[in-house]
N, CA, C and O of each residue as an XYZ file, in Angstrom:
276
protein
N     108.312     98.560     83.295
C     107.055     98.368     83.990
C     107.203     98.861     85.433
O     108.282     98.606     85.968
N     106.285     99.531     86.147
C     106.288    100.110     87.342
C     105.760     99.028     87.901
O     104.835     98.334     87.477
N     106.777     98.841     89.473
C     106.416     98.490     90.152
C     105.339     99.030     91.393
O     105.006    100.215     91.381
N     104.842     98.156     92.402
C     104.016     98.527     93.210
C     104.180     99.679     94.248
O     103.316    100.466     94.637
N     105.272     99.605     94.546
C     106.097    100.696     95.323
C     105.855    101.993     93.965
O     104.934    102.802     94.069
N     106.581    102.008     93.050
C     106.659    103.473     91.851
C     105.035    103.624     91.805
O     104.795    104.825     91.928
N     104.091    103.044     91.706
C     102.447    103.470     91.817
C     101.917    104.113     92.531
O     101.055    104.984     92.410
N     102.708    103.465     93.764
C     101.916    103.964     94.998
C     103.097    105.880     95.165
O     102.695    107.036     95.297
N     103.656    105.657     95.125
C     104.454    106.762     95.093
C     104.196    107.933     94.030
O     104.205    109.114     94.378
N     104.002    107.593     92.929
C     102.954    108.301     91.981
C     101.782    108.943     92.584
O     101.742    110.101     93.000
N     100.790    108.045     92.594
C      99.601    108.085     93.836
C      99.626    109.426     94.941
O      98.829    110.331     95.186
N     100.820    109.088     95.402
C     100.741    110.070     96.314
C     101.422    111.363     95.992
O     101.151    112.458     96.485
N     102.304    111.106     95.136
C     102.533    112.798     94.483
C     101.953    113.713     93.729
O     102.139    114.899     93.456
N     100.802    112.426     93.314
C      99.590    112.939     92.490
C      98.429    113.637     93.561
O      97.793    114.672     93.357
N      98.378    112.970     94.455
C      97.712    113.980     95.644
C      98.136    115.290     96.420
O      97.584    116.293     96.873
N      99.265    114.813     96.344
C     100.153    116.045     97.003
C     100.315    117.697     96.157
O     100.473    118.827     96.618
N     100.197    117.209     94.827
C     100.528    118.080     93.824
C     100.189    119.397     94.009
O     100.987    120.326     93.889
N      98.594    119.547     94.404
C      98.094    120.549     94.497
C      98.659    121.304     95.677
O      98.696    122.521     95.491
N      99.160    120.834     96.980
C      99.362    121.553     97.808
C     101.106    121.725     97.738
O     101.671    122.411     98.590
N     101.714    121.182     96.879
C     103.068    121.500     96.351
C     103.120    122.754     95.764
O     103.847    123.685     96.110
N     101.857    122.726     94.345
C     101.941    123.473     93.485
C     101.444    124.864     94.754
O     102.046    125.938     94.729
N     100.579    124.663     95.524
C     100.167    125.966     96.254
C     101.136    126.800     97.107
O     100.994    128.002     97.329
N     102.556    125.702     97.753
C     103.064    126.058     98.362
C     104.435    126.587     97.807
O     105.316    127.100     98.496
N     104.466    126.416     96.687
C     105.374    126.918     95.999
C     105.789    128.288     95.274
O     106.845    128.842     94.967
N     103.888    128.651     95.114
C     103.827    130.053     94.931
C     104.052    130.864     95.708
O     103.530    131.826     95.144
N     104.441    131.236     96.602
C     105.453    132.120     97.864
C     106.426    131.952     97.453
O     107.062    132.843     98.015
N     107.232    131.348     96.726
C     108.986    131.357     96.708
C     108.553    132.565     95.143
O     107.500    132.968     94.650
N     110.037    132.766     94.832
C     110.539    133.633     94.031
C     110.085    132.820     92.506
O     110.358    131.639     92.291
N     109.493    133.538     91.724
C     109.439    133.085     90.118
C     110.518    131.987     89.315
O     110.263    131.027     88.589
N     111.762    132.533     89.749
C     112.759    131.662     89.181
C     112.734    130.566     89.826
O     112.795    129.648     89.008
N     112.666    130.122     91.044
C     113.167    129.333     91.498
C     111.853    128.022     92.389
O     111.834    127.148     93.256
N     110.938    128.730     91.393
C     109.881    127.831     91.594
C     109.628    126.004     91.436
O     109.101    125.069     92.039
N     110.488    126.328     90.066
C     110.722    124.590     89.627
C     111.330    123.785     90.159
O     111.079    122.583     90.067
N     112.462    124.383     90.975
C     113.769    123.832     91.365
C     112.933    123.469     92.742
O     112.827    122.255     92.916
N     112.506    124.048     93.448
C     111.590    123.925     94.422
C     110.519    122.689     94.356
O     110.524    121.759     95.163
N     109.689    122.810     93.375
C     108.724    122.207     93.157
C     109.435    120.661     92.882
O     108.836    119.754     93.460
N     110.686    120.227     92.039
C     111.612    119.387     92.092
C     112.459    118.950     93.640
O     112.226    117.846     94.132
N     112.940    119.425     93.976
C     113.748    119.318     95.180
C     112.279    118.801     96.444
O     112.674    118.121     97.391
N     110.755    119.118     96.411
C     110.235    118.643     97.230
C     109.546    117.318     96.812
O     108.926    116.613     97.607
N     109.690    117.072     95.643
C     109.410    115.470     94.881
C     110.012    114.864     95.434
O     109.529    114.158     96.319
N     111.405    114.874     95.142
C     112.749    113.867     95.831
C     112.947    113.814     96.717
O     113.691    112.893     97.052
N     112.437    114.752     97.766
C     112.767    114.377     99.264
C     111.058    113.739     99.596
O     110.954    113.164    100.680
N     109.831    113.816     98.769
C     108.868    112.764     98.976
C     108.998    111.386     98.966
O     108.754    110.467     99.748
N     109.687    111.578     97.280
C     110.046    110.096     96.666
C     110.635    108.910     97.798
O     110.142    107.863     98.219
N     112.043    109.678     98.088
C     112.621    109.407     99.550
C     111.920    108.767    100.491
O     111.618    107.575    100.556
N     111.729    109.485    101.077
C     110.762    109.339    102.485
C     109.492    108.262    102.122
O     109.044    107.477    102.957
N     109.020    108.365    100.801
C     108.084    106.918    100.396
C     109.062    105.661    100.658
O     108.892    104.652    101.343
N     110.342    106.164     99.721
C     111.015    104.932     99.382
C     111.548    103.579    100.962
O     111.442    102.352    100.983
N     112.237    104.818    102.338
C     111.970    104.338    103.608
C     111.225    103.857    103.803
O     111.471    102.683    104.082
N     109.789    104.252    103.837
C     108.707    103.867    103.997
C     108.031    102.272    103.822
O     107.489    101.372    104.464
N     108.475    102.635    102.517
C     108.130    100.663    102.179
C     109.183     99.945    102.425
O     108.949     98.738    102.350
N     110.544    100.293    102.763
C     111.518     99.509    102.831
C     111.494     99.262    104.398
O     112.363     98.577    104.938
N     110.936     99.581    104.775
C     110.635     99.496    106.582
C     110.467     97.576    106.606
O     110.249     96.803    105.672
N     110.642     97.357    107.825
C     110.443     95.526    108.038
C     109.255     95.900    109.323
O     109.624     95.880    110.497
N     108.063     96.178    109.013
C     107.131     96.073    109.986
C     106.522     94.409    110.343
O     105.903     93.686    109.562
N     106.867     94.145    111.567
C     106.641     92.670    112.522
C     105.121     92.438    111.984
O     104.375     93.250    111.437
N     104.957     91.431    112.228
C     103.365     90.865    112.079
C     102.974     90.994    113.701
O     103.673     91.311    114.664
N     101.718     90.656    113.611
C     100.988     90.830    115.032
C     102.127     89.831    115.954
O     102.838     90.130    116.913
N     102.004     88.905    115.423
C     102.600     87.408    116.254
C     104.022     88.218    116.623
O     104.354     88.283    117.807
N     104.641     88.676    115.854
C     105.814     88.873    116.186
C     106.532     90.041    117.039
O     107.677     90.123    117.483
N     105.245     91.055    117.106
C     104.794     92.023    118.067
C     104.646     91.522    118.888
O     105.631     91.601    119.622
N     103.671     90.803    119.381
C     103.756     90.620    120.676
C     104.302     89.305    121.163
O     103.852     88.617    122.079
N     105.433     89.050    120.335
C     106.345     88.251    121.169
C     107.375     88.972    121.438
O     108.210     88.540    122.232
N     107.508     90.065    120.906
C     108.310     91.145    121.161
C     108.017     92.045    122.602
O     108.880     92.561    123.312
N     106.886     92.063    122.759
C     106.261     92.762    123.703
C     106.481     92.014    124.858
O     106.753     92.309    126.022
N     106.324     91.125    124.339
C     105.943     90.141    125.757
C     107.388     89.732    126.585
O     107.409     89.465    127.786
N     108.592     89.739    125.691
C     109.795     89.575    125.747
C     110.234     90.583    126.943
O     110.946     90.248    127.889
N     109.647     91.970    126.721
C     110.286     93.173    127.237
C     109.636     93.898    128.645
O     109.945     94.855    129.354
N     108.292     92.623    128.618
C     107.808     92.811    130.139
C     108.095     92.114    131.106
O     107.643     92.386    132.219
């Protein structure tokens, strides 16, 4: 079963697709797939950071803020 993170990451490779698939046609015939692969996984990636981030709540922002003035 996919989790919420694998959906949303779907989601967005499903949007991306088209301008993957567009930008891919400039490279060489052979090496289109490998391409079109190799820029999934460095998406996937960069999603996967993404949600693994610890973003503060408001409260904790600006006790943070307030700390550093």
């Amino acid at each position: 079963m996919l989790g919420i993170k694998d959906k949303e990451a779907i989601m967005i490779l499903e949007s991306l697709d088209f301008k993957i698939r567009k930008h891919v046609k400039e490279t060489v015939l052979d090496e289109r797939d490998d391409l079109s692969q190799e820029i999934k996984i460095k998406i996937i990636e960069k999603v996967d950071i993404f949600f693994d981030e610890d973003v503060p709540g408001f409260f904790e922002f600006a006790q943070t803020y307030s700390l550093k003035r």
